[in-house]
gemmi code that builds the backbone of each chain (N, CA, C; Angstrom):
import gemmi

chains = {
    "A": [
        ("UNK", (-160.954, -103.220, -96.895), (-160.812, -101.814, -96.500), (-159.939, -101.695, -95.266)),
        ("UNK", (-159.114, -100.649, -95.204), (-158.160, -100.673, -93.910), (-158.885, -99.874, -92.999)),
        ("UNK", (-160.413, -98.926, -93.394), (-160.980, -98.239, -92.020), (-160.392, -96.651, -92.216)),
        ("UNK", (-159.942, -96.480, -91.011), (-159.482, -95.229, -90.851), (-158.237, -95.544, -90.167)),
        ("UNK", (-156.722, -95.249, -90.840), (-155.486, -95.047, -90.377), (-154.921, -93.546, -89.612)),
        ("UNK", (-153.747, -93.778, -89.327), (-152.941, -92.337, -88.438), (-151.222, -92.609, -88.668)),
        ("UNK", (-151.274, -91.752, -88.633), (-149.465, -92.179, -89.085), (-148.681, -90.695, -88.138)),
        ("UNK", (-148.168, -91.063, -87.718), (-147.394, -91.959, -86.482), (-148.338, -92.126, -85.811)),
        ("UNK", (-147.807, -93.479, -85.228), (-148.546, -94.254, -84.028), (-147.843, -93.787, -82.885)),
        ("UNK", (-146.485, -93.178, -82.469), (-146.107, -92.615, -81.965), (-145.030, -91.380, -81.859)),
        ("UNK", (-145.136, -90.163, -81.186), (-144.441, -89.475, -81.324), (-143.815, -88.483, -80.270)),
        ("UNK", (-142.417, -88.022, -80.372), (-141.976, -87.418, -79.036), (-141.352, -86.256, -79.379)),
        ("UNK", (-142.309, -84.665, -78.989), (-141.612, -83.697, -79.847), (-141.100, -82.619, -78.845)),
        ("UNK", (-139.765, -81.803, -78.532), (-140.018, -80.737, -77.717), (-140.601, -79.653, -77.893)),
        ("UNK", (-140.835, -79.309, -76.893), (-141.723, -77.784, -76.920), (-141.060, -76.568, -77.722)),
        ("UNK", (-142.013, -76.327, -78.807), (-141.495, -75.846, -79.885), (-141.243, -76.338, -81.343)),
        ("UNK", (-141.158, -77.543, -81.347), (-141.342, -78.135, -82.574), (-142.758, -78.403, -83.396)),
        ("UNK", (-142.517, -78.248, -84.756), (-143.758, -78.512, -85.038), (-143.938, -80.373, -85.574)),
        ("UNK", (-145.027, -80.650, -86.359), (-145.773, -81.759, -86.862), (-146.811, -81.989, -87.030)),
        ("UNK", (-146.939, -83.007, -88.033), (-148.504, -82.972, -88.876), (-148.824, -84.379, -88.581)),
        ("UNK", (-149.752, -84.564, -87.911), (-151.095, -86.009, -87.775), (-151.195, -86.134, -89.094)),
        ("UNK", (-151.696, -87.083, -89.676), (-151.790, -87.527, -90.945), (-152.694, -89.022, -90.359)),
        ("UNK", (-154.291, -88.656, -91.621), (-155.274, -89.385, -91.139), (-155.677, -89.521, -92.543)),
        ("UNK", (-156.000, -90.558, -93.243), (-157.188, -91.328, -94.273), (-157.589, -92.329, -93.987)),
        ("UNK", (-158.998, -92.322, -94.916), (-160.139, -93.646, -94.717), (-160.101, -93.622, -96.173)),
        ("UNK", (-160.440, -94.955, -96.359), (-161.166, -94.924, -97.495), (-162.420, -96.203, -97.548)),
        ("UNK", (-162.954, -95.367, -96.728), (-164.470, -95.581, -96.904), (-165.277, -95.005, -97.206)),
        ("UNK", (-164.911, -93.613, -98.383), (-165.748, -92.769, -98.840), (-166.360, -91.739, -98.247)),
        ("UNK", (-166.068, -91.758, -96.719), (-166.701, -90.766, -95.855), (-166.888, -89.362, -95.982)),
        ("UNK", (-167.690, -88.823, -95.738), (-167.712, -86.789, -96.387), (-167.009, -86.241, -95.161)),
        ("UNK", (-167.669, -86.789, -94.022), (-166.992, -85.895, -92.563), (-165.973, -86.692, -91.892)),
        ("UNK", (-165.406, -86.086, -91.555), (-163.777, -86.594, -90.850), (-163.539, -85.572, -89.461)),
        ("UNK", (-163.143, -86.360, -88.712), (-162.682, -85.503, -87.319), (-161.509, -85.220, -86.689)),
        ("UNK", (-161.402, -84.772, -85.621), (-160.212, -84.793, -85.009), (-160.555, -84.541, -83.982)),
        ("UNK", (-160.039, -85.497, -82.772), (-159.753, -85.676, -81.523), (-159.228, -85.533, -80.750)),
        ("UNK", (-158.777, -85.205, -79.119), (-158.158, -85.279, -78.431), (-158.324, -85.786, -77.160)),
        ("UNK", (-157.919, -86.474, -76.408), (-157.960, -87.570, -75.191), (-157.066, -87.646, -74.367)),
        ("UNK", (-157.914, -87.128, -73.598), (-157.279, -86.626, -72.138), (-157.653, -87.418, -70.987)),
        ("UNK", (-156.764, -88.031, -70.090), (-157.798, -88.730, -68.594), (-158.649, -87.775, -68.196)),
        ("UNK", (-160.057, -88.616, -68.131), (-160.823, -87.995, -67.355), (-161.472, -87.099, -67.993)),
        ("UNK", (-161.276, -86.717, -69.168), (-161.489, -85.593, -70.068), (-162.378, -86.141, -71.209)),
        ("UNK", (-162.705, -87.273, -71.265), (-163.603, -87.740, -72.258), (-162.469, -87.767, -74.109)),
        ("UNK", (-163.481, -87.488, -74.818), (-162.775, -87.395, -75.864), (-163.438, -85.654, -76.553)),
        ("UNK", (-162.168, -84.687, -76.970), (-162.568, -83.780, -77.098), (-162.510, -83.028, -78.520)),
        ("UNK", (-163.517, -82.287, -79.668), (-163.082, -81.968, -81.013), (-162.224, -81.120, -80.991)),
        ("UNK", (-161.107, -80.838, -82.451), (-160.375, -80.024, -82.186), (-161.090, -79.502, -83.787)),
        ("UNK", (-160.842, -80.244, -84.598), (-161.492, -79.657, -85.844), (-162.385, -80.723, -86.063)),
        ("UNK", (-163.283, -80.751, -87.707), (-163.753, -81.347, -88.249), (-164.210, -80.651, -89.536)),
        ("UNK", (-164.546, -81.710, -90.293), (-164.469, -81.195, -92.072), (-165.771, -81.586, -92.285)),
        ("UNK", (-166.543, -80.858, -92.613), (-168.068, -81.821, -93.216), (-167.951, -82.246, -94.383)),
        ("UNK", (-167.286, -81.883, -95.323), (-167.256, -82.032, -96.524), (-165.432, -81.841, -97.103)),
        ("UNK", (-164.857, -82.297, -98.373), (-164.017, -81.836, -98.576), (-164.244, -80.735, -99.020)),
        ("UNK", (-162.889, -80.101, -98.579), (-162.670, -78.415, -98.989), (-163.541, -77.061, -97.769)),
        ("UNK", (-163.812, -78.029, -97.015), (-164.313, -77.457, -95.612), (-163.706, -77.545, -94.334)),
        ("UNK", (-163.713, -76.620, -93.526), (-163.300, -77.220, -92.145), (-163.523, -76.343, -91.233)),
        ("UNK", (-163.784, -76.430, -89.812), (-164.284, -75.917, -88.665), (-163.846, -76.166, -87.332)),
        ("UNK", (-163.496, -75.790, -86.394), (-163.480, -75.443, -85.216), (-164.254, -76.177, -84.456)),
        ("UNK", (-163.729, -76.843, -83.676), (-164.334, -77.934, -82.692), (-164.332, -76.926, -81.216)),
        ("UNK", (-164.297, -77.998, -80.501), (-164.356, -77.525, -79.043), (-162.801, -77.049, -78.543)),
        ("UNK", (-161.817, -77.226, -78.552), (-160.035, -76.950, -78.176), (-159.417, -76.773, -79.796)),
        ("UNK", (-159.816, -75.707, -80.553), (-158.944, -75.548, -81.402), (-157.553, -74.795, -81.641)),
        ("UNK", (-157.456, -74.411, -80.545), (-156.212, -73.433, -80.013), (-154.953, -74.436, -80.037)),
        ("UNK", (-153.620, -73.755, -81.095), (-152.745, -74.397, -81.086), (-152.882, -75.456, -82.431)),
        ("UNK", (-153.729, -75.298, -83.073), (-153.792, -76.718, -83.900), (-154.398, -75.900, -85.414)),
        ("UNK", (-154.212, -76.589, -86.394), (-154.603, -76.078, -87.648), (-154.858, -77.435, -88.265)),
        ("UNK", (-156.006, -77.491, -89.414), (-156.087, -78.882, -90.037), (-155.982, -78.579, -91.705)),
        ("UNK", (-155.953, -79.480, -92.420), (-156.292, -79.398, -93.952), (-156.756, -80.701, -94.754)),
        ("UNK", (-158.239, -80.193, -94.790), (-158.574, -81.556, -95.465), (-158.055, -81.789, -97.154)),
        ("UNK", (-157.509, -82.371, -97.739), (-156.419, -82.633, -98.711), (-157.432, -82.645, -99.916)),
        ("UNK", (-157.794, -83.753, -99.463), (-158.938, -84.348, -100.267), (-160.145, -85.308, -99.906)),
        ("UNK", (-160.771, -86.304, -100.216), (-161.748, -86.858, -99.634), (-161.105, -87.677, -98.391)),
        ("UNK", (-160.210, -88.053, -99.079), (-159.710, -89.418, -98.145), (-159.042, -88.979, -96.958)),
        ("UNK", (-158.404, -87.444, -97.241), (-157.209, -87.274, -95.866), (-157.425, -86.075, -95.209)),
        ("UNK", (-157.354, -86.417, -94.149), (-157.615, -85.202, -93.384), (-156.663, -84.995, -92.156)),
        ("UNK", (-155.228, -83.794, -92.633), (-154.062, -83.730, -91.655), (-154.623, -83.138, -90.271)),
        ("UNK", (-153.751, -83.169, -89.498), (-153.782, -81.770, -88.213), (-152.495, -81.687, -87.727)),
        ("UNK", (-151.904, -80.310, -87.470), (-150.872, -80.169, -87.758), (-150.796, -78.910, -86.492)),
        ("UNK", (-149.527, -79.019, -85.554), (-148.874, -78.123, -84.529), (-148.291, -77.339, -85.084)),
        ("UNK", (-148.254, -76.102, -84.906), (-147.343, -75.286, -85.455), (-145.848, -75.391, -84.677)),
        ("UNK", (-146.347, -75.014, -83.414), (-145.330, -74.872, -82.151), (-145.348, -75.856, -80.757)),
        ("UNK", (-145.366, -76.878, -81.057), (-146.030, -77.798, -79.547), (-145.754, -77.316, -78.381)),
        ("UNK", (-146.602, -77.404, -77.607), (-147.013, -77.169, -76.170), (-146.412, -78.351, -75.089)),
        ("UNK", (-146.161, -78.376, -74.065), (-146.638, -79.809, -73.171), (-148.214, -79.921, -72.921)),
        ("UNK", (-148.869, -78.904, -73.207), (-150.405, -78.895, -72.482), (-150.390, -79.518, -73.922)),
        ("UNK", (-150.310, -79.887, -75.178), (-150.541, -80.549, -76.372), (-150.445, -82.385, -76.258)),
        ("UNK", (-149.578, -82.749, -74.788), (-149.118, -83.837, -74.447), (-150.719, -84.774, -74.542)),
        ("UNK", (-151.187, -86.097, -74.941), (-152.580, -86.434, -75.204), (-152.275, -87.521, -76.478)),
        ("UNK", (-153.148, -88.173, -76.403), (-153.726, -89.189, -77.573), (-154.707, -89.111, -78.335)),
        ("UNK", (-154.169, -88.449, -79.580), (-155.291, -88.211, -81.234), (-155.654, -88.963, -81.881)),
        ("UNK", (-157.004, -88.636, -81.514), (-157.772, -89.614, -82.784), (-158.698, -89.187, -84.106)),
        ("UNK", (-158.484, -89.815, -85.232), (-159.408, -89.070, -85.827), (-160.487, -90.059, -86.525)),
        ("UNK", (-161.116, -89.417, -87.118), (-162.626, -90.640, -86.814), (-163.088, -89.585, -88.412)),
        ("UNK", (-164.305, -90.615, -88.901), (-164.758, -90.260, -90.136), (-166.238, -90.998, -89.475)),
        ("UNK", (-167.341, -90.155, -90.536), (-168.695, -90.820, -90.697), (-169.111, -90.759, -92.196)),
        ("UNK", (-169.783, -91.866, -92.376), (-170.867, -91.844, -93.847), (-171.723, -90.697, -93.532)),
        ("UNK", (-172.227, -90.583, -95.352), (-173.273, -89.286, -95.205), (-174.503, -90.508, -94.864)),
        ("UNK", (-175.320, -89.750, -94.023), (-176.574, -89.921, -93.413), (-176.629, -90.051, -91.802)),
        ("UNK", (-177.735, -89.940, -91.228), (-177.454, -89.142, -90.028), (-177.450, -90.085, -88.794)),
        ("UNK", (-178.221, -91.443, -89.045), (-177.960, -92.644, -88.092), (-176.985, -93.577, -88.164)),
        ("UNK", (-175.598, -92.921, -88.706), (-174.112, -93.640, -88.853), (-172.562, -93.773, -88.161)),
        ("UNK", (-172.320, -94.630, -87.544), (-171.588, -95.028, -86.802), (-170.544, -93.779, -87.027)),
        ("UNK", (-169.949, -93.857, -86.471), (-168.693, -92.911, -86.573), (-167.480, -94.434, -86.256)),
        ("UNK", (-166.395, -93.878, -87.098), (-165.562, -95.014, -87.491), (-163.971, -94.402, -86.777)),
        ("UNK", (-163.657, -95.446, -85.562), (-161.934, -94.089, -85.509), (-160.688, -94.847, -85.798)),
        ("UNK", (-159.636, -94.310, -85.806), (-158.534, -94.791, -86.236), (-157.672, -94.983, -85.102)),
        ("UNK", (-156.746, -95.303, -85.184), (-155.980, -96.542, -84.305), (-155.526, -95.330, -83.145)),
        ("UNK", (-155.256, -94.246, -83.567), (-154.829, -93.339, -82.479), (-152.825, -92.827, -82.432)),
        ("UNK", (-152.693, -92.044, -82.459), (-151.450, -91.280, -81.967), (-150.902, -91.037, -80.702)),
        ("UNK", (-150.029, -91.119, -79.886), (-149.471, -90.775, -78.788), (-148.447, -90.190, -79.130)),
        ("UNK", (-149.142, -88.368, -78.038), (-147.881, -87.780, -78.574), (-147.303, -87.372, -77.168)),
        ("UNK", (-145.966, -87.053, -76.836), (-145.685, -86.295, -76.019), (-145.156, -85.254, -76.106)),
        ("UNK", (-144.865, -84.134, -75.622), (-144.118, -82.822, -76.261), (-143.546, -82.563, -74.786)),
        ("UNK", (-142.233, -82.760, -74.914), (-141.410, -82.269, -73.618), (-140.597, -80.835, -73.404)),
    ],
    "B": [
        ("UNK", (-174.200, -75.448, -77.444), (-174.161, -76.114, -77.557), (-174.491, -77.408, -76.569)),
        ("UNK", (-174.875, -78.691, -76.972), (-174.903, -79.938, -76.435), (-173.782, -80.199, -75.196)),
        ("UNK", (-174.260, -80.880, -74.143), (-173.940, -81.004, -73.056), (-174.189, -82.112, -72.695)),
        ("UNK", (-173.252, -83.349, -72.853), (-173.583, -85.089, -71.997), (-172.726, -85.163, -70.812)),
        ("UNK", (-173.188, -85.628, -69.808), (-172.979, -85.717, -68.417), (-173.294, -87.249, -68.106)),
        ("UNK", (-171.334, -87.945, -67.674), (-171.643, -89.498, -67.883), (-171.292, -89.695, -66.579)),
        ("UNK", (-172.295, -90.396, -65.771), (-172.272, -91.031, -64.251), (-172.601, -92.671, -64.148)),
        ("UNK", (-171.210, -93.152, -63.593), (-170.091, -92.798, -62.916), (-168.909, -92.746, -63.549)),
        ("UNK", (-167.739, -91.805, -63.001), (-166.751, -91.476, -64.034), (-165.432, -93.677, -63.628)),
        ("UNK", (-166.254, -94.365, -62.690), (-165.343, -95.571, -61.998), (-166.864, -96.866, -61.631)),
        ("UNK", (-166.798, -97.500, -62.198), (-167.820, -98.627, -61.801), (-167.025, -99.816, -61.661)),
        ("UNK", (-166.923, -100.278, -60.246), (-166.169, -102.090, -60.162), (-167.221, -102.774, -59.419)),
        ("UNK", (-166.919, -103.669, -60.140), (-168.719, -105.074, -60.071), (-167.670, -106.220, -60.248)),
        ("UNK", (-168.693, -107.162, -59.537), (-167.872, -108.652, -59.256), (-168.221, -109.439, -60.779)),
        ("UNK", (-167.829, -110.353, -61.304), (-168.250, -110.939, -62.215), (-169.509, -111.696, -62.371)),
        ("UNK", (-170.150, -111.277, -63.127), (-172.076, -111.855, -63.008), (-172.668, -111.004, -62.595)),
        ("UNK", (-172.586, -109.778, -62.164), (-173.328, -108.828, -61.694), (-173.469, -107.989, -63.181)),
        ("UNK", (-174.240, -107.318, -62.834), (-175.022, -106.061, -63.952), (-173.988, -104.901, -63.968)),
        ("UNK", (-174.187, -103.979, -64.196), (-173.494, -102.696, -64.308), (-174.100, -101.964, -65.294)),
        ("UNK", (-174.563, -100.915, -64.406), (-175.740, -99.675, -65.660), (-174.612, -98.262, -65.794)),
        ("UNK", (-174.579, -97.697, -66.664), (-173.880, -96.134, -66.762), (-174.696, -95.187, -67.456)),
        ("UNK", (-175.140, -94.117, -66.711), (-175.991, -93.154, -67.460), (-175.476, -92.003, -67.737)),
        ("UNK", (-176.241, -91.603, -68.927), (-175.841, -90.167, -69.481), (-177.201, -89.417, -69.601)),
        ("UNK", (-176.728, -87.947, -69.348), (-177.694, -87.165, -69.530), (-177.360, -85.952, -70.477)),
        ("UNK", (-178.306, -86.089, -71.051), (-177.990, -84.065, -72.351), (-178.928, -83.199, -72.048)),
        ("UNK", (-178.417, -81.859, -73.178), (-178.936, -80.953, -72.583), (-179.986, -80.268, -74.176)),
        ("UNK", (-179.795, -80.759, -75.138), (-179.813, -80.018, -76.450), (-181.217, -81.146, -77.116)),
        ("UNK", (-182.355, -80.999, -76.788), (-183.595, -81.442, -76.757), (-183.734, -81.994, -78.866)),
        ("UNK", (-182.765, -81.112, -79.309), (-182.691, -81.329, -80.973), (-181.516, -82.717, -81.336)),
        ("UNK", (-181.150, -83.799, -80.106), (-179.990, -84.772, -80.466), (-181.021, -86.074, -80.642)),
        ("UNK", (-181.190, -86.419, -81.504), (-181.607, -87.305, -81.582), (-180.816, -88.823, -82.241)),
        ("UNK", (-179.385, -89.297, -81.975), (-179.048, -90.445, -81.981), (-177.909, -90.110, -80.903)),
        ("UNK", (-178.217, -91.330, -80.280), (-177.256, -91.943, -79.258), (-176.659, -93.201, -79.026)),
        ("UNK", (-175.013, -93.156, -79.661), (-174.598, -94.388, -79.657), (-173.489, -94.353, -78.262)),
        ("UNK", (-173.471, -95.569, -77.904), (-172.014, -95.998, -77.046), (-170.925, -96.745, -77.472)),
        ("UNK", (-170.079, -96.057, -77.286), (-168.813, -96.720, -77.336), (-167.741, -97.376, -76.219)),
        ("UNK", (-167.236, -98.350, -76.559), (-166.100, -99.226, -75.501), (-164.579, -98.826, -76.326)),
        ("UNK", (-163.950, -98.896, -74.853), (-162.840, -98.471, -75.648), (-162.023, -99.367, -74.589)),
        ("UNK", (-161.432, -100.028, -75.230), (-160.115, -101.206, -74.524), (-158.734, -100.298, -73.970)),
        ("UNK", (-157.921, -100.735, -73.254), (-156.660, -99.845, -72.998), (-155.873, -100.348, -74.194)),
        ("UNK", (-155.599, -98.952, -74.322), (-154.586, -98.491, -75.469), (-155.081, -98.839, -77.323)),
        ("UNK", (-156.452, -99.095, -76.919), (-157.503, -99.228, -78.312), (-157.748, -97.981, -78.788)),
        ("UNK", (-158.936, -98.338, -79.956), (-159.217, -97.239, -80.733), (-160.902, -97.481, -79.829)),
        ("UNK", (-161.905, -96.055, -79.642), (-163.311, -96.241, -79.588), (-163.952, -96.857, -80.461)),
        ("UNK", (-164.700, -97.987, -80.343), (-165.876, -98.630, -80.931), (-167.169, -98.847, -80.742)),
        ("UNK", (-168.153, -98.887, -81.553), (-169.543, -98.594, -81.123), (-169.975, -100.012, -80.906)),
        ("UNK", (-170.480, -99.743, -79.620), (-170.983, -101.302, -79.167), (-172.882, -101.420, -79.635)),
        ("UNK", (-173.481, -100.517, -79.152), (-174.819, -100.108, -79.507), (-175.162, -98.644, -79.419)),
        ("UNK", (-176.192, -98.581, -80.448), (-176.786, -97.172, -80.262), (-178.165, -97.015, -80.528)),
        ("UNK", (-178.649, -96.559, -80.435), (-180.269, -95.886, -80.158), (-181.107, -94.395, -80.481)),
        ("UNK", (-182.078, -94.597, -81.496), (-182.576, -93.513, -81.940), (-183.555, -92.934, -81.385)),
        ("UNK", (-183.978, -91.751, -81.415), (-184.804, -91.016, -80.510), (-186.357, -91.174, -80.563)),
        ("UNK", (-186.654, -92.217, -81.659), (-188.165, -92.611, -81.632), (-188.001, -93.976, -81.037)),
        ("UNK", (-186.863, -94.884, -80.266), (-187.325, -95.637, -79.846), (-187.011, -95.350, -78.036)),
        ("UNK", (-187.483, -96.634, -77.462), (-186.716, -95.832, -76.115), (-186.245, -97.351, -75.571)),
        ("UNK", (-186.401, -98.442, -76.087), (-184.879, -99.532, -75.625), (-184.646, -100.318, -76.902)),
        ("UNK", (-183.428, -100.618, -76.542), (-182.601, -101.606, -77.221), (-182.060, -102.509, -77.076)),
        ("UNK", (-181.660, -104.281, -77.400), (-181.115, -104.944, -76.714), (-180.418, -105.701, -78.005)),
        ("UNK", (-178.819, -106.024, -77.136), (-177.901, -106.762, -78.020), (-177.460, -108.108, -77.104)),
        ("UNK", (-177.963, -108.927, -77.279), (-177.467, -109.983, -76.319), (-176.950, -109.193, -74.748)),
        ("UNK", (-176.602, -109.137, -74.627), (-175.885, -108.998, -72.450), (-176.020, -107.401, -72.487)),
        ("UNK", (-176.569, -106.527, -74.082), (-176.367, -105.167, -73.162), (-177.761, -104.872, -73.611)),
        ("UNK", (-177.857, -103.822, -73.532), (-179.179, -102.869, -74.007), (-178.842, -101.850, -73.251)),
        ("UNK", (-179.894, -100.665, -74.086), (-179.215, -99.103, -73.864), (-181.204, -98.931, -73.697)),
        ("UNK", (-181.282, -97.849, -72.511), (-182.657, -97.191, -72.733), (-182.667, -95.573, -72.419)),
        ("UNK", (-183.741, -94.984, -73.569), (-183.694, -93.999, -74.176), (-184.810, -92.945, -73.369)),
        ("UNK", (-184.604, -92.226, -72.219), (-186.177, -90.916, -71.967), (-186.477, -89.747, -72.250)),
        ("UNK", (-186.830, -89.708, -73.565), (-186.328, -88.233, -74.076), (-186.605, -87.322, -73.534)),
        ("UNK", (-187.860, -87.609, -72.650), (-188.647, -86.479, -71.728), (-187.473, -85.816, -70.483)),
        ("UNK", (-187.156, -86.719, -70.234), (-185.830, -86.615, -69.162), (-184.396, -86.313, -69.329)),
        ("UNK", (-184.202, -86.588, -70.843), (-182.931, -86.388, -71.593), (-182.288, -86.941, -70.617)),
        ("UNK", (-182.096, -88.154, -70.728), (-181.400, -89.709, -70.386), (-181.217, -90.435, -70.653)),
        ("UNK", (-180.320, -91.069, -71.210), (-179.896, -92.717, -71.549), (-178.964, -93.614, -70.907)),
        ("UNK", (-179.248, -94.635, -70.564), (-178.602, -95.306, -70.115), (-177.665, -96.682, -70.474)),
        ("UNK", (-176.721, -96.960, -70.646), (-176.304, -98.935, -70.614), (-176.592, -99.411, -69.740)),
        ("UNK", (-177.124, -100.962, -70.365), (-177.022, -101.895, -69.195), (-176.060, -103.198, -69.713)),
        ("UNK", (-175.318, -103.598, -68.811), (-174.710, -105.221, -69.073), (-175.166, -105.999, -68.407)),
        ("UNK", (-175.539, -106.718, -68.279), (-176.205, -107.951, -66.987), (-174.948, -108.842, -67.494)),
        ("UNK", (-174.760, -109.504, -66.570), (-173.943, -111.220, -66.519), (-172.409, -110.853, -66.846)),
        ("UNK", (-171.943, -109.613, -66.343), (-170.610, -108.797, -66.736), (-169.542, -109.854, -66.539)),
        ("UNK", (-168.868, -110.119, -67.154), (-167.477, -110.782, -67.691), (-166.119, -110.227, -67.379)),
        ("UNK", (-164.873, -110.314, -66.998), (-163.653, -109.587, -67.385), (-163.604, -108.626, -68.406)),
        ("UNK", (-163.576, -109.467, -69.737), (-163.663, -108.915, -70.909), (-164.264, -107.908, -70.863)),
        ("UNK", (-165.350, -107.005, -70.454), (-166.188, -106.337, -70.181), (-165.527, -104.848, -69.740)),
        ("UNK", (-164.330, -105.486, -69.323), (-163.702, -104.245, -68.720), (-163.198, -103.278, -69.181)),
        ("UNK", (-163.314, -101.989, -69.520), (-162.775, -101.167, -70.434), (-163.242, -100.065, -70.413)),
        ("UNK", (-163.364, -98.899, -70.772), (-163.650, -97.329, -70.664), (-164.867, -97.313, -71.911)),
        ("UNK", (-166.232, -96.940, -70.907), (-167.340, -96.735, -71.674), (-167.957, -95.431, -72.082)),
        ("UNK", (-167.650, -94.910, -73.345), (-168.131, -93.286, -73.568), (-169.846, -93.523, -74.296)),
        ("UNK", (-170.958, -92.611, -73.768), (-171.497, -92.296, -74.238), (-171.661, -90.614, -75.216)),
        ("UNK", (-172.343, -90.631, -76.235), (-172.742, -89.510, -77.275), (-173.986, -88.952, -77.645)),
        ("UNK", (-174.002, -87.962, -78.033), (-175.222, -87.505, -78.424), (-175.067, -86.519, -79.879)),
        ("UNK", (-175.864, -86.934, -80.296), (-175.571, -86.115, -82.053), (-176.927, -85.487, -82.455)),
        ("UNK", (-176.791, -84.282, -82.454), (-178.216, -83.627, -82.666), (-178.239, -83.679, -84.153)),
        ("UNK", (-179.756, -83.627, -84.721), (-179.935, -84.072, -85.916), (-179.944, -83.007, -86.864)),
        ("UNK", (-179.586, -81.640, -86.462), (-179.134, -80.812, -87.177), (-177.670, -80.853, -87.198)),
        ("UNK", (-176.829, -79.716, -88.054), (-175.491, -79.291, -87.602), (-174.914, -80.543, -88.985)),
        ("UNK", (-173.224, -80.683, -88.488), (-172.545, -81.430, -89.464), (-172.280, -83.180, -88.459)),
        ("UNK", (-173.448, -83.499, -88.246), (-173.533, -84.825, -87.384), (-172.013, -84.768, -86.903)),
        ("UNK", (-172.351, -83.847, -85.841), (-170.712, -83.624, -84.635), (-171.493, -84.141, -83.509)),
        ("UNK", (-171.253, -85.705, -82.975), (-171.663, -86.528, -81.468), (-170.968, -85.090, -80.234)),
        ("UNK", (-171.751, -85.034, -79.460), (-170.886, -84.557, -78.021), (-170.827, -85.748, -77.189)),
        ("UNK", (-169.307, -86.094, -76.775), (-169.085, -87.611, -76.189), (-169.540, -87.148, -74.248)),
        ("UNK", (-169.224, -87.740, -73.440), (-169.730, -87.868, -72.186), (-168.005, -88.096, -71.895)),
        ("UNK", (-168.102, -87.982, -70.310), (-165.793, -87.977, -70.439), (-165.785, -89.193, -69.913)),
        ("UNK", (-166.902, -90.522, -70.050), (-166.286, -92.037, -69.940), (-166.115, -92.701, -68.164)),
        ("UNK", (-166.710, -93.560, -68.471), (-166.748, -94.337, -67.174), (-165.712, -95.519, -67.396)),
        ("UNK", (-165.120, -95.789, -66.533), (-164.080, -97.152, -65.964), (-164.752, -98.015, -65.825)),
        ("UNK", (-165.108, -99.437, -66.239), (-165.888, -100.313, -66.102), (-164.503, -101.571, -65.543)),
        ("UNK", (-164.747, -101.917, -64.473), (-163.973, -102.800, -64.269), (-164.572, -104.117, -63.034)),
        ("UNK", (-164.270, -105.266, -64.090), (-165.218, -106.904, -64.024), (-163.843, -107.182, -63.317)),
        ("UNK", (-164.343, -107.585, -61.910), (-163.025, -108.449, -60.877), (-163.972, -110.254, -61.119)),
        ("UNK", (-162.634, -111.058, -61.355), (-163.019, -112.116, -61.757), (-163.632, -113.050, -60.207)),
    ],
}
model = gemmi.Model(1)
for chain_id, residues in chains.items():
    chain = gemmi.Chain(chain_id)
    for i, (resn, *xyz) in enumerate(residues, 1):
        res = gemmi.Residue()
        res.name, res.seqid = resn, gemmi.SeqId(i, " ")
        for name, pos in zip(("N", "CA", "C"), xyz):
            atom = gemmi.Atom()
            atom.name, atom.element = name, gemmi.Element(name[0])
            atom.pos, atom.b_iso = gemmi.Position(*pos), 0.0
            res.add_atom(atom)
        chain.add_residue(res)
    model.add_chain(chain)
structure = gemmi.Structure()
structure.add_model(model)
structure.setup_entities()
């Protein structure tokens, strides 16, 4: 199993451009997340999917839109980048049941100048 | 919503010494709490975690203890290493909802050899 991937591992966009995070597992997982990581800032939700064909509003969803595809993928996508968007995304999946690790993926670095 | 509060946001300990990091919540309905290490420029991984009917845990050099009365948990490392060194987030995942952890914004753990 490869876990949970991210594609780009890195990226450099100006302010104003858009782009799409692009995240699958295939470890069968129902819920999938999305992250953001900031110094000092812990790690923060932006969306999350409980299920496919679902999705919700985390804690900083401003600026960001997601679409879970199907089981395995779950995008997030800028319309217009920010510099306040500048940060390292992660997105993370869990098995169904409720004492289960949460699993994350290698991570994105983006900058938006 | 859930509220984890992780003290200290910087811990430096000589090598062989202990090093504890506590978290506190606010949402009396979270009942699993795992920790994660996160290496520079890694992905988060769960080192140990702990459910709300027990109140310690031990994995070789760490263990985590659990007061629900107090809504507190803590890590411990005894016999801290280099390796050791790395950004420690604690979580809390209430056992309702779509198992969404609220992370803690991470302590600096850093082992001087």
């Amino acid at each position: 199993n490869a876990g949970v991937t991210q594609t780009p591992k890195f990226q450099v966009l100006k302010t104003g451009q858009s782009m799409t995070l692009q995240c699958a597992q295939d470890m069968n997982h129902n819920s999938m997340y999305w992250y953001r990581q900031d110094p000092g800032m812990g790690l923060r939700l932006i969306y999350y999917s409980a299920s496919e064909g679902t999705t919700d509003k985390g804690e900083v969803p401003n600026g960001y839109n997601v679409s879970r595809l199907n089981k395995r993928e779950f995008s997030l996508r800028l319309e217009s980048a920010a510099p306040s968007q500048t940060s390292v995304y992660f997105c993370a999946s869990i098995p169904q049941g409720f004492y289960n690790e949460q699993f994350f993926g290698p991570g994105t670095r983006l900058t938006v100048l | 919503g859930e509220n984890v509060e992780q003290h200290p946001s910087t811990l430096s300990v000589q090598e062989g010494d202990s090093a504890v990091i506590k978290c506190t919540y606010s949402d009396s309905a979270s009942n699993y709490f795992p920790w994660y290490k996160q290496e520079l420029g890694k992905r988060p991984q769960l080192i140990i975690d702990i459910r709300s009917n027990v109140g310690e845990k031990k994995d070789q050099r760490i263990a985590v203890t659990l007061n629900k009365t107090a809504k507190h948990f803590s890590l411990h490392i005894t016999e801290t290493q280099p390796e050791d060194s790395a950004v420690y987030f604690c979580a809390a995942r209430p056992s309702g909802g779509s198992y969404i952890p609220t992370f803690g914004r991470g302590t600096s753990l850093i082992v001087h050899p």
